[in-house]
N, C-alpha and C positions, 0 to 999 in steps of 0.2 A: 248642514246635513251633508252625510257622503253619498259617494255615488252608491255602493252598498244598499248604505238605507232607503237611501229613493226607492231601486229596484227592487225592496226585498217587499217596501208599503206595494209595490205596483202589484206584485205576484200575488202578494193578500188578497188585493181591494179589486183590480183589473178585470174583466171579463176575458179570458183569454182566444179573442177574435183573431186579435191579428198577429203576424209573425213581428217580436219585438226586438227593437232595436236597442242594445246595452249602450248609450250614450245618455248622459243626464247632461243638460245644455241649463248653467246659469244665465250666461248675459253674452250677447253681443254686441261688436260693432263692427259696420262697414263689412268685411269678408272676414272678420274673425268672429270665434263663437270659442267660450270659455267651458272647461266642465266643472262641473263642482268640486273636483281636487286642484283645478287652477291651469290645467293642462292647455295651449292654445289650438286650437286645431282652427284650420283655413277652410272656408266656405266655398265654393265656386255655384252657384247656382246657375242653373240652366238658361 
């Protein structure tokens, strides 16, 4: 699935509560976090 279609099911199905964040997050590890096109983006948690 693309990032696309994730957001597009979300805008469908979602209740629109909260201010959303366009990031769809497959899998991590450790400080990394992958998006569904494959992209790496680094974690820093608080």
């Amino acid at each position: 699935m693309t990032s696309k279609a994730t957001f597009d099911m979300e805008d469908k199905f979602m209740a629109p509560f909260f201010v959303k964040q366009r990031v769809s997050i497959e899998k991590g590890d450790g400080i990394h976090v992958w998006d569904e096109e494959g992209n790496v983006i680094i974690h820093f948690p608080p």
